[in-house]
C-alpha positions in Angstrom: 133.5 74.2 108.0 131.8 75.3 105.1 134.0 76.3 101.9 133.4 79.0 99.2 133.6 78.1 96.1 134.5 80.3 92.7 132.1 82.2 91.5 132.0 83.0 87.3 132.9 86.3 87.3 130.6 87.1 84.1 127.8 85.5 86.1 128.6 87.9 89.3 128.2 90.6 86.9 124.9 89.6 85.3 123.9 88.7 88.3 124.6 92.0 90.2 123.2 94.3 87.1 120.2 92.0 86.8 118.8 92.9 90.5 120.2 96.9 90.3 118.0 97.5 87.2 114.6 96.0 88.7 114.9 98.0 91.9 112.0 100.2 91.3 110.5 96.8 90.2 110.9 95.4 94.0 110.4 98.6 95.5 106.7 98.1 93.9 105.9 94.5 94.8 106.3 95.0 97.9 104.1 98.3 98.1 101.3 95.8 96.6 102.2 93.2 99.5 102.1 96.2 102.6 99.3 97.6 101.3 97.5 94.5 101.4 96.2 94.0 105.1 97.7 90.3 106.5 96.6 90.2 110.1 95.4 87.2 112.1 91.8 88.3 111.9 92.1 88.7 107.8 92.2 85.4 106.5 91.0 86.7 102.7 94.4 88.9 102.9 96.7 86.8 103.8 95.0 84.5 101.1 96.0 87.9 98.5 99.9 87.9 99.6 99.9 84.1 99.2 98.4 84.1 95.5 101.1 87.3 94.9 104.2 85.1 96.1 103.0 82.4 94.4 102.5 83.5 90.9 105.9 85.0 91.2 107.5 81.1 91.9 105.0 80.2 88.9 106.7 82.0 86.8 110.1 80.4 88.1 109.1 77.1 87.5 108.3 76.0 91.3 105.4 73.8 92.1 103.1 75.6 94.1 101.2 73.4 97.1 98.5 75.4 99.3 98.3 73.6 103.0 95.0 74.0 104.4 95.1 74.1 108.5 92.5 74.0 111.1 91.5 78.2 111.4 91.5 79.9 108.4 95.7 79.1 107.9 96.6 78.4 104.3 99.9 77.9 103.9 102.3 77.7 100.8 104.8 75.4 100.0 107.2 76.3 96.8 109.4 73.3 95.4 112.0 72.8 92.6 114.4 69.9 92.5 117.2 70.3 90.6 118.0 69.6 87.0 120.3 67.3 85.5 123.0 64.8 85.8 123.9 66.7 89.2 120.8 66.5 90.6 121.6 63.7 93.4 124.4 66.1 94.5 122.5 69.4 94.6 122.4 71.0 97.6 119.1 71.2 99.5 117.8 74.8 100.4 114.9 75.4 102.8 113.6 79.3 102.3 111.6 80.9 105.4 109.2 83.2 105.5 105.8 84.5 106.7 103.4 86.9 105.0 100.9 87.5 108.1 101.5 90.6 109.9 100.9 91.1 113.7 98.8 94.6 112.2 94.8 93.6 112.4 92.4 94.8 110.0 90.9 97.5 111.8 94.6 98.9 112.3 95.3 102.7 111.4 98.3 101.6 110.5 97.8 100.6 106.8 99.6 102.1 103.9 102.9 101.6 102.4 104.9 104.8 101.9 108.5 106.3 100.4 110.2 108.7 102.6 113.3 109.5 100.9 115.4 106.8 101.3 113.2 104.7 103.8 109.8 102.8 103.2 107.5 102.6 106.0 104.3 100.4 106.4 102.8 97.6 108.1 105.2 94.6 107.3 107.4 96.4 105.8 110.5 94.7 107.4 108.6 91.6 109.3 108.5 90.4 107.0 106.9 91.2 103.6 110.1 93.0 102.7 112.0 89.8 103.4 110.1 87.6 101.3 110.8 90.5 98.4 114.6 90.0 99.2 114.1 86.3 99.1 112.4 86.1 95.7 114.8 88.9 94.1 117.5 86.5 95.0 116.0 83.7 93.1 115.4 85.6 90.1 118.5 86.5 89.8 119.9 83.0 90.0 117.6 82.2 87.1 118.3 85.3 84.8 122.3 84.0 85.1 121.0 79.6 84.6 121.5 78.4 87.4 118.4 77.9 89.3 118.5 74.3 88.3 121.2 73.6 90.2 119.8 73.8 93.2 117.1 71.8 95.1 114.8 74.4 96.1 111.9 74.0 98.9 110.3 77.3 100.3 107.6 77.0 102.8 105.5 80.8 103.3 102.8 80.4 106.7 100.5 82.4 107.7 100.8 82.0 111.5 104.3 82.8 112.7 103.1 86.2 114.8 100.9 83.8 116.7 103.6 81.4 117.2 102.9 79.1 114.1 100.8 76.6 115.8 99.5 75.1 112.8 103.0 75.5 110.5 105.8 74.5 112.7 105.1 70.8 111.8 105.3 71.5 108.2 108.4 73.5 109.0 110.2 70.6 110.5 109.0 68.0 108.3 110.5 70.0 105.2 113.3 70.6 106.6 114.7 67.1 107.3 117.2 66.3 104.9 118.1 70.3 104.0 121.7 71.1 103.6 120.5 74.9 105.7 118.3 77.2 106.0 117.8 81.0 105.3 115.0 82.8 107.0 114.4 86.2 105.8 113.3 88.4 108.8 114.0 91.9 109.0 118.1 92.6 109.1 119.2 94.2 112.4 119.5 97.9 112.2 123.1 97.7 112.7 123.0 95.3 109.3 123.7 92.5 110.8 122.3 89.0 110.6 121.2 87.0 113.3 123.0 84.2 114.7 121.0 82.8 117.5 117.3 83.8 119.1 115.3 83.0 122.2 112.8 80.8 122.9 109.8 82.1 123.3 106.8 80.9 125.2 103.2 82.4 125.7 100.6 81.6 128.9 97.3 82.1 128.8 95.9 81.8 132.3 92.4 82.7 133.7 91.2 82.8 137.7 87.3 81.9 138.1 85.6 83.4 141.0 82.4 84.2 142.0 80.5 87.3 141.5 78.7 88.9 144.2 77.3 92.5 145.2 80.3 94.6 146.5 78.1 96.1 149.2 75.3 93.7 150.3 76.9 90.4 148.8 80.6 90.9 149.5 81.7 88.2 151.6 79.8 85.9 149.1 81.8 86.7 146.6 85.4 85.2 145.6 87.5 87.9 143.9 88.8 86.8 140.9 91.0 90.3 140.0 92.7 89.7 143.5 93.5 86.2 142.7 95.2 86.9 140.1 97.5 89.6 141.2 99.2 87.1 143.5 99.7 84.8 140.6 101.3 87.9 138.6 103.3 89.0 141.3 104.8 85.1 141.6 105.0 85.2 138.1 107.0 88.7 137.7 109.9 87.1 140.4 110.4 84.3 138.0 112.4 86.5 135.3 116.1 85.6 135.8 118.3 88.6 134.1 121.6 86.7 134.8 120.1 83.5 132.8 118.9 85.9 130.2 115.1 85.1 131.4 112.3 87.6 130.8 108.9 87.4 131.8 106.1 89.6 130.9 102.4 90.1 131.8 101.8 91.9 129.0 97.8 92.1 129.4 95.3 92.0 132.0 91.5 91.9 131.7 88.8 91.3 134.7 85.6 92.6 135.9 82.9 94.2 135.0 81.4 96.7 137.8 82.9 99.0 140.1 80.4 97.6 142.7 80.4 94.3 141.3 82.5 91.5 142.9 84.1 90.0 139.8 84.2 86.7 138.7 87.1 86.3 135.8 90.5 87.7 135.1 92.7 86.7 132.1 96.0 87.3 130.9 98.6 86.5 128.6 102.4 86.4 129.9 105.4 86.3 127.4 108.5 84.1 128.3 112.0 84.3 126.3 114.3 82.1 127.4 118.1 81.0 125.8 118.3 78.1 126.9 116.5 74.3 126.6 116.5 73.8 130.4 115.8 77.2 131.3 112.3 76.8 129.3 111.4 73.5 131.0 112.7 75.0 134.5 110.1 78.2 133.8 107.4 76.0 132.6 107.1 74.0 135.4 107.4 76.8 137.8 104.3 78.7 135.9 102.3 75.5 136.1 103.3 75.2 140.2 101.9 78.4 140.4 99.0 78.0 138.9 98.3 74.8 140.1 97.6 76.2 143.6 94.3 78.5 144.0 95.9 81.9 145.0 92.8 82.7 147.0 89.8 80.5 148.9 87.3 79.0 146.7 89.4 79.9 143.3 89.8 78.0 139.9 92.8 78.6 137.9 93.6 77.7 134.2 96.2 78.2 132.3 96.8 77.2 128.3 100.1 77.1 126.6 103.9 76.8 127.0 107.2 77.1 125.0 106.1 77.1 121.5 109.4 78.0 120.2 112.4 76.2 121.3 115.4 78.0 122.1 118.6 78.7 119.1 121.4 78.3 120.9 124.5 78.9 119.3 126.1 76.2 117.1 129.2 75.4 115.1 126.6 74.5 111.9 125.1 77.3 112.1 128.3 79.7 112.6 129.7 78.1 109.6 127.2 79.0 107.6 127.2 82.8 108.9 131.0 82.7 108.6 130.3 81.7 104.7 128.1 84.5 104.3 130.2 86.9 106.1 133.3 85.8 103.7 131.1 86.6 100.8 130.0 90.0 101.5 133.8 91.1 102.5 134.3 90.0 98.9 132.4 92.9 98.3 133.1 95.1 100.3 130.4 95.0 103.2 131.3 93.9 106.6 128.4 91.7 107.7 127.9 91.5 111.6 126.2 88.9 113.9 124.5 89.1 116.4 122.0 87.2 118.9 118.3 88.4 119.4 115.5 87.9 121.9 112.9 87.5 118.9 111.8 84.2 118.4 111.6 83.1 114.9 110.6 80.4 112.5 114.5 79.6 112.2 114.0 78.5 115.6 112.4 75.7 114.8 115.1 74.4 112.1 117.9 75.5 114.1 117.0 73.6 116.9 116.8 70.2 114.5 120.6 70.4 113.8 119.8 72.2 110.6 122.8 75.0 109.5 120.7 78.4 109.7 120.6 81.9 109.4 118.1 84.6 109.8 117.7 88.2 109.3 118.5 88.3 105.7 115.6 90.5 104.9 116.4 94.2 104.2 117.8 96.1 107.2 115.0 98.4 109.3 113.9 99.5 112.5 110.6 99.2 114.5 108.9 95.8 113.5 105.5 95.6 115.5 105.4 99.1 115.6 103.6 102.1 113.8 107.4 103.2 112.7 108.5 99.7 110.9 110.7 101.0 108.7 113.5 99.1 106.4 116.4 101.4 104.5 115.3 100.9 100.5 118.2 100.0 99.2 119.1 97.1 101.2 116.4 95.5 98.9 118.4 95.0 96.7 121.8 94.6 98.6 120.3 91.3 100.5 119.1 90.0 97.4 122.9 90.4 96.1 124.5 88.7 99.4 122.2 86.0 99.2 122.3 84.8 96.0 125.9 84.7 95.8 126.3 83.1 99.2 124.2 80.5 97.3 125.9 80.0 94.8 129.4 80.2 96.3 128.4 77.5 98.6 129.8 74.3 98.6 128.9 71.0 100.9 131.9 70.4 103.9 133.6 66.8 103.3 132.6 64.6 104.9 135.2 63.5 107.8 136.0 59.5 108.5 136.8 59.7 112.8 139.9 57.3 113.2 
């Protein structure tokens, strides 16, 4: 179990003034960080929100490390070992947190805005207001000292709406050796954190026919549109409600003629799953099915899989939202849990064994939506709860087994 330890109460105060006085301060950054356009086909601005995170750990003495991926990903990597004799003791923190959006450039869905006491915008809440929350906690550790006693790495992608296909290695190869983990996606709208996630997986699967006059031709041609609604409708009966298994075709494009017998048809399916076994029991159902051409004369191809394992709930894990729960009575806030069907980066830790927790960004509605919303002063509350979590955290003994 993990223990609390005492917190100064002079520094709890310094602390707690430090962050309520740069609100406005916060409020701004991230107006800069929303209003610059992150999406997966805007490589130059999610190269802006990087060099705006970055110079803010700059300033904090981090080392700053860009990783350069296959695509256009540039990713940033934040470290600061701690100072001192205690140094060797110093608990390890990993910090999560992406700065690509799932809004493209061409979105109408672009500006930041104040409507009394919510912000709206594109990111808003997943997850540029996170990675405000994130660095407002760290601040605040410094303004009081004691950022040195701490060993610090926090890795930022710029793929973790697309999965994080070129990040999740550099994700689990940091966090080997971290005492936990604190991902900062948006806080549930009842204020709670989250606990435990899905997996997630994403297919990509095409049928090849052959195109032929729809009049003349027909009987030439192989249908590739009516191949592949007998995969989908195979594919729809695998979702499992009792096992907590969804399964969505959530796009469909083929053909290109009304009178035209057509050729190709894509599309892409979405899988959650809560369990290890239920992702490789759906993956190799998906792969069964499209291993068999659905109609005569048919190719099939399909890309993809479970790209993020599942979170299943943990005692290291529960600990460590038990210790932040403790800490936030000791304010006054009653801080819920609660188990989501988003996937996550903290997937990826959570499933190494790592202690994690996620949703610590401020609390909002509507993420991938054109009302993505967060409640403004949670900025500033989050940022409160997690840097005294921090620093009321103390490593568990160690237990000898007789």
């Amino acid at each position: 179990m993990i223990l609390a330890r005492d917190i100064d109460p002079a520094h709890e105060q310094r602390l707690i003034a430090h962050l309520e006085a740069r609100e406005q301060a916060y409020i701004e950054r991230l107006r800069k960080l929303v209003d610059q356009n992150s999406g997966i086909d805007n490589p130059e601005g999610r190269l802006a929100c990087l060099v705006q995170l970055e110079q803010v750990y700059k300033l904090l003495g981090f080392a700053c490390e860009r990783v350069v991926k296959p695509g256009g990903m540039v990713h940033l990597v934040a470290r600061r070992p701690a100072l001192g004799k205690a140094a060797a003791d110093a608990p390890k923190i990993l910090i999560l947190g992406h700065f690509d959006t799932v809004y493209d450039a061409n979105t109408t869905f672009l500006s930041f805005t104040r409507e009394g006491q919510l912000l709206r915008g594109p990111g808003v809440g997943d997850m540029k207001g996170g990675l405000v929350v994130a660095q407002a906690a760290l601040e605040a550790i410094n303004a009081i000292g004691r950022l040195g006693e701490f060993d610090w790495v926090c890795v930022h992608n710029a793929d973790e709406e697309v999965q994080s296909p070129t990040s999740r290695e550099l994700i689990e190869q940091l966090a080997v050796g971290r005492d936990f983990c604190l991902d900062f996606e948006i806080g549930r709208k009842t204020g709670a954190v989250v606990r435990s996630r899905a997996g997630v997986g994403r297919y990509f699967i095409s049928v090849h026919g052959k195109a032929a006059h729809a009049g003349m031709d027909h009987a030439d041609g192989v249908n590739a549109i009516v191949g592949m609604a007998k995969i989908v409708e195979k594919l729809a009966a695998l979702g499992d409600a009792k096992r907590g298994t969804t399964l969505n075709v959530g796009t469909i494009h083929g053909g290109t003629k009304r009178n035209i017998v057509p050729d190709l048809c894509k599309i892409e399916v979405d899988v959650r799953v809560l369990t290890t076994a239920e992702g490789e029991r759906i993956d190799a159902e998906v792969r069964k099915i499209c291993g068999e051409a659905p109609i005569a004369n048919a190719r099939v191809d399909i890309m993809g899989g479970i790209g993020r394992p599942p979170w299943q709930r943990n005692t290291e894990s529960e600990a460590l939202v038990f210790h932040f729960q403790h800490v936030a009575r000791a304010f006054g806030v009653t801080l819920g849990a609660e188990d989501t069907g988003g996937g996550s980066d903290a997937n990826f830790t959570a499933a190494l064994g790592i202690p994690t927790i996620d949703g610590l960004g401020p609390i909002g509605e509507g993420p991938h939506t054109f009302e993505e919303r967060i409640e403004t002063h949670t900025i500033v509350e989050r940022a409160k709860l997690v840097a005294l979590a921090v620093l009321a955290w103390s490593r568990p003994p160690v237990l000898e087994l007789n």
